[in-house]
LUMFI-842021 format. One record per residue: residue number from 1; y, z, x of N, C-alpha, C in turn. Coordinates in pm, whole numbers, padded with zeros to 5 digits, m for minus. Layout:
REC   seq      nyy      nzz      nxx     cayy     cazz     caxx      cyy      czz      cxx
REC   NUM        Y        Z        X        Y        Z        X        Y        Z        X
...
This chain:
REC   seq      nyy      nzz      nxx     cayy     cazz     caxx      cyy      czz      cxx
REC     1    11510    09547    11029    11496    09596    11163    11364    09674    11173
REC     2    11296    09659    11264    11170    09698    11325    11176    09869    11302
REC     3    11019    09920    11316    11066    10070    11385    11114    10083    11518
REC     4    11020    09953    11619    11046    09931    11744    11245    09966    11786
REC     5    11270    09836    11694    11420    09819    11699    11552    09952    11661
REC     6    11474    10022    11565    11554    10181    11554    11559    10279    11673
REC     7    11432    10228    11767    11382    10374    11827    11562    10379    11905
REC     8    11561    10485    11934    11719    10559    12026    11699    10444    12197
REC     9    11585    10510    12197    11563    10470    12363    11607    10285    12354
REC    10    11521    10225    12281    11520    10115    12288    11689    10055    12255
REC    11    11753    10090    12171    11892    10039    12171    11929    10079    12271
REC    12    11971    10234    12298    12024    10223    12450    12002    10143    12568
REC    13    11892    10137    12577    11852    10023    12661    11890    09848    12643
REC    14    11875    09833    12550    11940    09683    12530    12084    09684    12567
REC    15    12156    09811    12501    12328    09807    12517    12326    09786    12689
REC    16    12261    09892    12751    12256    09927    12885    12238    09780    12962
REC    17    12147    09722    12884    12106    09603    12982    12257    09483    12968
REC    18    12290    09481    12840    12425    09395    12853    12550    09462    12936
REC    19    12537    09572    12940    12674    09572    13032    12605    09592    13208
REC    20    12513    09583    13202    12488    09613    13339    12485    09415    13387
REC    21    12456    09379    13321    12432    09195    13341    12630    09189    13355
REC    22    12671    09232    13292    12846    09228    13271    12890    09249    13440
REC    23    12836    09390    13471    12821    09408    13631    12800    09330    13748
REC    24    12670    09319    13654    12596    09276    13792    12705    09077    13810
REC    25    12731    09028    13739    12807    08926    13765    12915    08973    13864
REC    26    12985    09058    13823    13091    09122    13941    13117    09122    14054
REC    27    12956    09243    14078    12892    09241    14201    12851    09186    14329
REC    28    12800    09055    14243    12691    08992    14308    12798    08935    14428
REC    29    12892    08937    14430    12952    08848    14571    12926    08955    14698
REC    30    12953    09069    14635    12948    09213    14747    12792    09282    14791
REC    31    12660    09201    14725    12556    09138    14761    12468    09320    14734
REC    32    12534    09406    14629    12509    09560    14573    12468    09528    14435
REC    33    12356    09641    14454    12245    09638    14327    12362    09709    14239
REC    34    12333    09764    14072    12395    09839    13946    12441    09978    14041
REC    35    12302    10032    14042    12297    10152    14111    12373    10202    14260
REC    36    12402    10089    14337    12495    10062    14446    12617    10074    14423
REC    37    12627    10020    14349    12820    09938    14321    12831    10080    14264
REC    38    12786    10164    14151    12805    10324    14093    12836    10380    14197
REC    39    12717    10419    14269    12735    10553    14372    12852    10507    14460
REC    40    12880    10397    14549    13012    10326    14595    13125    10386    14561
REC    41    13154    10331    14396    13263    10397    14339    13306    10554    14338
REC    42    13150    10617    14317    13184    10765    14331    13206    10813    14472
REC    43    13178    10714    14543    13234    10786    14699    13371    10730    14685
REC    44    13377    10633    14643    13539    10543    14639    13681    10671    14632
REC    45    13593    10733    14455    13685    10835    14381    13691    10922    14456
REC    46    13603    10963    14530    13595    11131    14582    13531    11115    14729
REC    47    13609    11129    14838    13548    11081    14969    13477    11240    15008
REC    48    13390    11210    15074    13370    11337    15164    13250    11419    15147
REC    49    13204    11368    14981    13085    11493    14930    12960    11521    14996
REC    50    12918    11604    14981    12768    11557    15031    12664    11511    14928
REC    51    12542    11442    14981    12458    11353    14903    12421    11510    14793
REC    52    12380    11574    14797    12385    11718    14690    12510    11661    14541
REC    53    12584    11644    14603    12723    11659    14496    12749    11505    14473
REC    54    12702    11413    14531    12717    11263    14495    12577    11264    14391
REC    55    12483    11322    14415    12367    11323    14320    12426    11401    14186
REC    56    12459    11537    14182    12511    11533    14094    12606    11495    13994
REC    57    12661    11414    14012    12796    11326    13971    12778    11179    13902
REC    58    12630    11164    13982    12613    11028    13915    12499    11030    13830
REC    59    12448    11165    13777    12358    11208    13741    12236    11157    13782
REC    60    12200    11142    13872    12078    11058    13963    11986    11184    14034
REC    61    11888    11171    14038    11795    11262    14101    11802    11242    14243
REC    62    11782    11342    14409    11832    11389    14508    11795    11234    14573
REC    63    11615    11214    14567    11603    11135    14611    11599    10945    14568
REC    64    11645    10935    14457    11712    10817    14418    11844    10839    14458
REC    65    11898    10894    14460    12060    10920    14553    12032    10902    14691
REC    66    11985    10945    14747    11934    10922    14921    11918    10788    14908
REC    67    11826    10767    14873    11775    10635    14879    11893    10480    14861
REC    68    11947    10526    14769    12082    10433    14766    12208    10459    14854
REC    69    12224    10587    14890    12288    10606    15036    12221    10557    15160
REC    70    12101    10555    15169    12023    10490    15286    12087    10322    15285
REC    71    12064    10276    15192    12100    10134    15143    12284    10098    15181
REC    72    12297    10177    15109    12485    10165    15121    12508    10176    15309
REC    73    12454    10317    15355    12479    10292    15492    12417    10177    15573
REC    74    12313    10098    15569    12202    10067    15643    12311    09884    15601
REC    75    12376    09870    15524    12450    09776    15471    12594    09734    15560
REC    76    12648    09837    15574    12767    09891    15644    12854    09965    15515
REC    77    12819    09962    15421    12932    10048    15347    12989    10187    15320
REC    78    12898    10269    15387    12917    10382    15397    12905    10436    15530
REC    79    12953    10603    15562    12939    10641    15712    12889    10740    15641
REC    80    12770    10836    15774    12748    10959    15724    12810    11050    15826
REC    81    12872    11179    15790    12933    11288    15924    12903    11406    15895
REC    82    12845    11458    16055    12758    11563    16048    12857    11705    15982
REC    83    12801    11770    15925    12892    11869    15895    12914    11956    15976
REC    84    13060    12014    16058    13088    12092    16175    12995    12223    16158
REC    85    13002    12318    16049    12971    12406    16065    12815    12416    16030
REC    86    12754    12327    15968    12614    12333    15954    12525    12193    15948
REC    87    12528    12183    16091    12447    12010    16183    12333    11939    16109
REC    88    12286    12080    16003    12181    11978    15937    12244    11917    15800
REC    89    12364    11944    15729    12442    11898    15645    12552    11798    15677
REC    90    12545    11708    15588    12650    11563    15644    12720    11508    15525
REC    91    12827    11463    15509    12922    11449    15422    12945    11292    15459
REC    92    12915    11233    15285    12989    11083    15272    13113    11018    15300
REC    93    13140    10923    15402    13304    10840    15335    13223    10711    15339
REC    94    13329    10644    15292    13338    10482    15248    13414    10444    15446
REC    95    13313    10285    15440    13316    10242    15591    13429    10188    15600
REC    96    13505    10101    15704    13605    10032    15673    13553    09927    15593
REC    97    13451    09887    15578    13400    09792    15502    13468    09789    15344
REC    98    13415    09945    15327    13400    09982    15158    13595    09991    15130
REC    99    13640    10027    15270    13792    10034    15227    13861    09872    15221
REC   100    13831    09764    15287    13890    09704    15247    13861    09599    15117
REC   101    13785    09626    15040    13726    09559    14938    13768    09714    14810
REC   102    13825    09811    14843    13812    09935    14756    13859    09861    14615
REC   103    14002    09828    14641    14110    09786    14514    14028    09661    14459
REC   104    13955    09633    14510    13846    09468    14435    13750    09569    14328
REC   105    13709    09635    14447    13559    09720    14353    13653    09789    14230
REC   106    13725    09846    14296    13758    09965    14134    13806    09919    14016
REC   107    13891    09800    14075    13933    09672    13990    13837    09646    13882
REC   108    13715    09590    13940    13608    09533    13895    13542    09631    13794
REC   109    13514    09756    13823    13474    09843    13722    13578    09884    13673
REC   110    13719    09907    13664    13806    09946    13589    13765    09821    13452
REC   111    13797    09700    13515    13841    09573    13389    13669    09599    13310
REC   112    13568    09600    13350    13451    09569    13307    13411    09683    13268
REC   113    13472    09809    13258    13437    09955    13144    13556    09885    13052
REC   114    13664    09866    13078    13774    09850    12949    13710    09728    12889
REC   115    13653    09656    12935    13586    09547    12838    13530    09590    12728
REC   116    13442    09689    12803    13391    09751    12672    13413    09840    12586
REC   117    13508    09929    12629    13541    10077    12588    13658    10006    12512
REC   118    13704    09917    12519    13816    09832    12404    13739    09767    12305
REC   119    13613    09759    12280    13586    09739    12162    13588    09840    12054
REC   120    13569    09948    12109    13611    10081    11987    13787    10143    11958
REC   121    13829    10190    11832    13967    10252    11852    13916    10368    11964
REC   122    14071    10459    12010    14052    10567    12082    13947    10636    11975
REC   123    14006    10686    11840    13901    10777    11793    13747    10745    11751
REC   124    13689    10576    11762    13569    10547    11779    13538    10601    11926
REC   125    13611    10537    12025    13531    10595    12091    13488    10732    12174
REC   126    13570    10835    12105    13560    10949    12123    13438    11038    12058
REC   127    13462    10966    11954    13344    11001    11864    13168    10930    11918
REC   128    13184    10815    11987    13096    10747    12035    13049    10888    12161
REC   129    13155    10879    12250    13105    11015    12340    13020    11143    12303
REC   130    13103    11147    12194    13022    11278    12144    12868    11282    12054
REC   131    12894    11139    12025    12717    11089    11992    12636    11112    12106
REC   132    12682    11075    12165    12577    11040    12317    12577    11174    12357
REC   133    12651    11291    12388    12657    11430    12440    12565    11462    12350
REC   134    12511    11440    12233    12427    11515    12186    12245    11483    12221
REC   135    12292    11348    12279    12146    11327    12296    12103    11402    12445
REC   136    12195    11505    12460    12163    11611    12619    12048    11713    12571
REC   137    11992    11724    12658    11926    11884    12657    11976    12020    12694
REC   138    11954    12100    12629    12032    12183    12679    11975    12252    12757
């Protein structure tokens, strides 16, 4: 194996690229990029947040989060609502769009994380988690 092939970044990235191809097959009928079909789900799980707290959650920076909420709404899958008590703040739901396809989507990422997360025992992949927590900054 290469040095190329050791570096951290570079495996992650290859792993990353096979399960996102795993995805993106999924997807593609519901016509949503990797980054789409994610943030989706996290409005799926948790209706209501604002783009602040959907950014944090999907660990995505403010304006790559906007930007894929622009997309999701501008699509029909999302609504934005002004927040009562402060007009310049607005809170996510899923459109009727995103609701009647919900149990497809979550489906779809439920079976296609257990695809993978079943290749390790529970205690591989616990231990796998805690590999990766270390590559955080503190």
């Amino acid at each position: 194996m290469s040095e190329f092939e050791r570096c951290v970044c570079f495996q992650l990235t290859s792993a990353s690229q096979k399960i996102r191809r795993r995805y993106r097959d999924g997807i593609a009928k519901y016509q949503l990029t990797h980054g789409q079909f994610f943030m989706l789900c996290a409005i799926l799980e948790e209706e209501g947040l604002l783009p602040s707290q959907l950014a944090d959650n999907t660990e995505l920076d403010r304006p790559t989060a906007t930007g894929l909420l622009d997309r999701l709404e501008r699509d029909g899958w999302i609504e934005r609502h002004t927040e009562p008590s402060d007009r310049r703040m607005y809170r996510i739901s899923p459109s009727a769009k995103a609701i009647k396809h919900k149990g497809d989507l979550l489906n779809l990422f439920e079976q296609t994380n257990s695809h993978f997360i079943n290749r390790f025992t529970p205690d591989e992949w616990e231990q796998f988690q805690e590999y990766l927590n270390r590559l955080e900054f503190p």
